[in-house]
N, C-alpha and C positions, 0 to 999 in steps of 0.2 A: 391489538399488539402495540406496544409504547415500541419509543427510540431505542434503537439497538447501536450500539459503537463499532469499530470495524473490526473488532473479533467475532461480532454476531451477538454478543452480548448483552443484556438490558443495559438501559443509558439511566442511573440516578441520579437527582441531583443532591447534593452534600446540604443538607439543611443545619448541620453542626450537631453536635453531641444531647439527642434527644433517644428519649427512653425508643425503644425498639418497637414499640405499639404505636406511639405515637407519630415516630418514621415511615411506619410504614402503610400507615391513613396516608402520610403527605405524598409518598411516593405514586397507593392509586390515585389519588386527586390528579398528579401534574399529568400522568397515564390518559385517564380519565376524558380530562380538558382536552384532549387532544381529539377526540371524538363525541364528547356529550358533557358537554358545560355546564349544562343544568347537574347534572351527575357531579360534577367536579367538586362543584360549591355546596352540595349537600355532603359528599366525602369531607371537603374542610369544615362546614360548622359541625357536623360530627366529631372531630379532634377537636374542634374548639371546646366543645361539650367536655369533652372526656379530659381535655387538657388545658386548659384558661389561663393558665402562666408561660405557659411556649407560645414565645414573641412569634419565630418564623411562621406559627398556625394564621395570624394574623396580618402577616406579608403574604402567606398565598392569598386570604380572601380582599386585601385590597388590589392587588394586581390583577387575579378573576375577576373582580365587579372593574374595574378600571378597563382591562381591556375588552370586556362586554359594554362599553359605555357606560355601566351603572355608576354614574359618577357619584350618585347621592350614598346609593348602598357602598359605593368605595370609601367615601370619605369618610360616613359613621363607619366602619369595619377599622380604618386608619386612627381612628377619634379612638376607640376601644382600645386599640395597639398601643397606642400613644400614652394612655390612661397607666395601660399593663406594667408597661417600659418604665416611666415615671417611678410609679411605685417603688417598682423592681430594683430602680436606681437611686430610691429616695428623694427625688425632688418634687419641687411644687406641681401638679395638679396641672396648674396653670404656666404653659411655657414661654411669656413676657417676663413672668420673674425668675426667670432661670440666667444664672449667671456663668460668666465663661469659667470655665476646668481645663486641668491637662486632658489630652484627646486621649482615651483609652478603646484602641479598636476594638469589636468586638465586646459583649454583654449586653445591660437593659442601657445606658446610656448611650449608646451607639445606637444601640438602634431607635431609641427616641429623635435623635436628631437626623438620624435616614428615614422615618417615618412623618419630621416632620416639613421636612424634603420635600416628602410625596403630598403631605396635606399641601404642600404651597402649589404643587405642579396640580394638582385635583382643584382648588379654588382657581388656579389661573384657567382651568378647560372649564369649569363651570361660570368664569367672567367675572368672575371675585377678587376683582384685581387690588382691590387694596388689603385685602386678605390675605392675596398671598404675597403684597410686597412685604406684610408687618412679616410674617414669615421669615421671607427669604432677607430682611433688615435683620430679626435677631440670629438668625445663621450665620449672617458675616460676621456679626459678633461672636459667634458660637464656638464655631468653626471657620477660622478665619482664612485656613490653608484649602477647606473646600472640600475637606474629606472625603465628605459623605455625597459629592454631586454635587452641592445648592449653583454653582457656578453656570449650570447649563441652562437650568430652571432661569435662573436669572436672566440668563442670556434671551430666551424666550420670553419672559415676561415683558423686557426693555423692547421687544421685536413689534410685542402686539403695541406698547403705549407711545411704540415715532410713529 
């Protein structure tokens, strides 16, 4: 049995405006996780199969390997995401040459720059620390108001290198 709210209710979380199938892989997966993990992440690459352009299918599987320790299976799952987002937003491939834009909450450029967030805080627990300062360097350029978190990460990063 998942999270129930205080009406006795299932607890889902809003993954945003995705087709009803593919919602509702993500809803068992978070279920799932909460008792058998291994289960989880076979529910998410499942929707990844079935669905390879919904960004959030690729934010559950890097936060499942992440909070499993699978830092490496996180970071490529993030790497993929990143890839997706790009596309999805039309920029380069490559996010050094990515230049600052107005901030548009929400779609595939938001979420490339929260994903690539996550690659910084994944290189900095894997010890990759110049990895994830170039990172968390083009965020502040990126996102200079901090949107997307890079601010904490940072804050972290500067903790491990005094």
């Amino acid at each position: 049995m998942g999270v129930v709210d205080l009406r006795g209710e299932p607890e889902t979380i809003n993954f945003g405006d995705l087709p009803e199938a593919a919602d509702a892989l993500l809803q068992q997966g978070v279920v799932a996780y909460r008792t058998d993990r291994r289960r989880a992440g076979e529910i998410f690459r499942e929707a990844l199969e079935a669905h390879p352009h919904l960004l959030p299918i690729y934010f559950c599987l890097y936060k499942i390997h992440f909070y499993q320790g699978n830092l490496e299976e996180a970071r490529l799952a993030a790497e993929a995401g990143l890839a997706e987002a790009t596309r999805q937003a039309g920029w380069s491939s490559e996010w050094p040459a990515w230049r600052p834009q107005p901030f548009v909450a929400g779609g595939p450029a938001h979420f490339a720059l929260y994903t690539l967030k996550a690659l910084a805080f994944i290189h900095l627990r894997l010890n990759e620390l110049g990895t994830a300062d170039a990172m968390l360097d083009a965020l502040r350029l990126l996102d200079p108001a901090g949107t997307v978190g890079w601010p904490v990460i940072a804050a972290l990063a500067e903790g491990i290198s005094a």
